[in-house]
N, C-alpha and C positions, 0 to 999 in steps of 0.2 A: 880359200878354195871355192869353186864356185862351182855346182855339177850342172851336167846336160844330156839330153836328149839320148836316151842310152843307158845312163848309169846304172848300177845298182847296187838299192841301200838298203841295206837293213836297217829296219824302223819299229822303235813302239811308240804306242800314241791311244790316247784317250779322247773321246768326242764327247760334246754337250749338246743338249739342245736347250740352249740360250734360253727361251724361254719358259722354261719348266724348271733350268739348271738342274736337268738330270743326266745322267750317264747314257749312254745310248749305244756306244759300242768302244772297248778297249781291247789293248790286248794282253793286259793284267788278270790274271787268273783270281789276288787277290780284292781287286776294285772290281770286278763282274760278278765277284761273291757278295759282296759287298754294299753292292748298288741292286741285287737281287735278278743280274739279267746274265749268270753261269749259265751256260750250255755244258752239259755232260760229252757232247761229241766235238766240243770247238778245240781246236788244239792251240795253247794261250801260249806267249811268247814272241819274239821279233821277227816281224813280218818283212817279205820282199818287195820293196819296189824298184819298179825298171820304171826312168823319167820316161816322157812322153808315149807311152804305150797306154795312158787312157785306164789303168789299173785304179785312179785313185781321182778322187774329185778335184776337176779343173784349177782350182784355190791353190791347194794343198801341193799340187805337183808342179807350181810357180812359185809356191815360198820354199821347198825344199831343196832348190837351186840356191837359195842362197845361202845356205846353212851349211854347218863344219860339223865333220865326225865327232861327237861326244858332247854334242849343243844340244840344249832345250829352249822350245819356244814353243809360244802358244797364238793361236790364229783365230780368228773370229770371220766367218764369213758370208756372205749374204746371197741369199738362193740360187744368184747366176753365176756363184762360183763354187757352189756347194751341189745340192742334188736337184735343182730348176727349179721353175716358177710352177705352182699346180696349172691343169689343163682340165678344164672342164668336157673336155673331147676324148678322154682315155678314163670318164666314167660312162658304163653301160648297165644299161636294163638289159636282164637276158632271161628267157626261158627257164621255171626251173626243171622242165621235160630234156631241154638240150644237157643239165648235168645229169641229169636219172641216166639218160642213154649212153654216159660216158660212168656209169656204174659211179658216180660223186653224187656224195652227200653233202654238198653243200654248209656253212655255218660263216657265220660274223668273224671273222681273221685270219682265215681259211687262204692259204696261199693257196694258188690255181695255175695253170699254164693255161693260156688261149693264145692258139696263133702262135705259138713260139714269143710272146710276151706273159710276164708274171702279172699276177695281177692280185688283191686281196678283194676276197669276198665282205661286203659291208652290211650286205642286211638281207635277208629271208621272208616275202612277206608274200601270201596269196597267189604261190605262185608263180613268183617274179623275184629273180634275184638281181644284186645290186654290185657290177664289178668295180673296183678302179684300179688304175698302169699308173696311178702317179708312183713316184716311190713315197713310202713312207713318210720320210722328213722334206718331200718336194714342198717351195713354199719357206722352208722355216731357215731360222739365222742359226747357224750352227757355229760349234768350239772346237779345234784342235790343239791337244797338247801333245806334241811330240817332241821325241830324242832320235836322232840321227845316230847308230851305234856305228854304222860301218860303209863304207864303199869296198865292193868286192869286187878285187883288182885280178884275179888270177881266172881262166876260163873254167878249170876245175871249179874254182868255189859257186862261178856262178852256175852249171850244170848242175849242184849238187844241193844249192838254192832252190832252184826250178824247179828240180823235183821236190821238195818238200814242200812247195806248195801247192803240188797235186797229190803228194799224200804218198810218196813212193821213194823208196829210198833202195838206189844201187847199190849191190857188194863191192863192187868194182867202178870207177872213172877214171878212165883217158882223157884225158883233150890235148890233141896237140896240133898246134897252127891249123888249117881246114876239118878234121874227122874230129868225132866225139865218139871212145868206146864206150857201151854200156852195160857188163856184166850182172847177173840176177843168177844168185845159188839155189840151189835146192829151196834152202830153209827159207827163201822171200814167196810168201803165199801167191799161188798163182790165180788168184778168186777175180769177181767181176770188175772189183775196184782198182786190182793192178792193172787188167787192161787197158781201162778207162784212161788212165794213171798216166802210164807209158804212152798210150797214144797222145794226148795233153801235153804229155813232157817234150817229147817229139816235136813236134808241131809248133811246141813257145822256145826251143831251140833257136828253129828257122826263122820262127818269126824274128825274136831278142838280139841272137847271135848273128851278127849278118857277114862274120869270118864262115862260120858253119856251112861247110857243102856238102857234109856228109857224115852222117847218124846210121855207126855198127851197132846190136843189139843180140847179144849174146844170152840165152838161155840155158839154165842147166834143170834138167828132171830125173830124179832117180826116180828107179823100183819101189813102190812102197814093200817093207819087210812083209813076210807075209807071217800071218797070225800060224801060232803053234798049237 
């Protein structure tokens, strides 16, 4: 079997950074504990990828084509097929008056937005803060060990994918040939993150699905009881 441009797999996989030979991101809840880098809000378990959609570093989404459902291998890859080469042009000097005015307090690892690019704060000094936009591991030889669990074959599975990796999950999926229905009961909290959620979902739909012409979106609200 050979997959393409489209597919989607469900995947778990472990990353290295070669030269440290440390852990640096999996999707084992027990190797994140392990290796000391658990997040309490990460949700651990097999992750989706849709090939050619740019979700996963260049490398990775050229050797997963060649792989079979319920294969393991492991990749080794070097910076132009991993997260780039570093850029001495996406480190800045910046004001630390420009973060006062944006109410930030500035520190050393300090994730940032500027410009609609991430950026980590490097250093605090006099006044003067020190950003950089590389990523993190840009520059370095990185590991992948991944297992291939599944190609998902049916347009329900894959709508229902999708939304779990925005963090939302339908009472109800349709899919049949062009339309996607999308039911939410009462009891699915209707807070800021299911907005967010739903719109995301939507949206990698149209993009992923390209049978998709048409995303229904059914909501249900009850009465709250009222206190006695």
């Amino acid at each position: 079997m050979v997959f393409k441009d489209g597919d989607f797999l469900e995947v778990d996989y472990s990353v290295w950074d070669t030269a440290t030979n440390t852990i640096i991101a999996t999707t084992d809840e027990k190797k994140a504990r392990d290796a000391n880098i658990f997040e309490e809000k990460m949700k651990y378990g097999p992750v989706l990828i849709v090939l050619g959609s740019q979700g996963v570093i260049k490398g990775l989404d050229r050797e997963l084509r060649n792989m079979k459902e319920k294969e393991d291998k492991k990749f080794t890859f070097k910076p132009a097929d991993a997260f780039g080469e570093r850029s001495d042009e996406l480190v800045r000097v910046m004001p630390l008056s420009e973060f006062r005015s944006r109410d930030i307090n500035p520190h050393p690892g300090m994730q940032v937005n500027l410009d609609n690019v991430t950026a980590t704060v490097k250093s605090v000094t006099s006044g003067r803060v020190v950003v950089d936009a590389n990523h993190p591991y840009a520059g370095k030889e990185i590991m992948y060990e991944v297992r291939v669990l599944r190609q998902l074959a049916t347009d329900k599975e894959k709508v229902e994918a999708l939304g779990r990796s925005y963090g939302i999950t339908a009472s109800q999926v349709n899919a049949a040939q062009d339309k996607v229905e999308l039911s939410f009961n009462n009891d699915v909290s209707k807070n800021a993150d299911y907005f967010v959620g739903k719109a995301s979902l939507v949206a990698s739909l149209f993009a992923h699905m390209k049978n998709v012409k048409e995303v229904d979106v059914k909501e249900q609200y009850l009465r709250p009881a009222e206190a006695k």
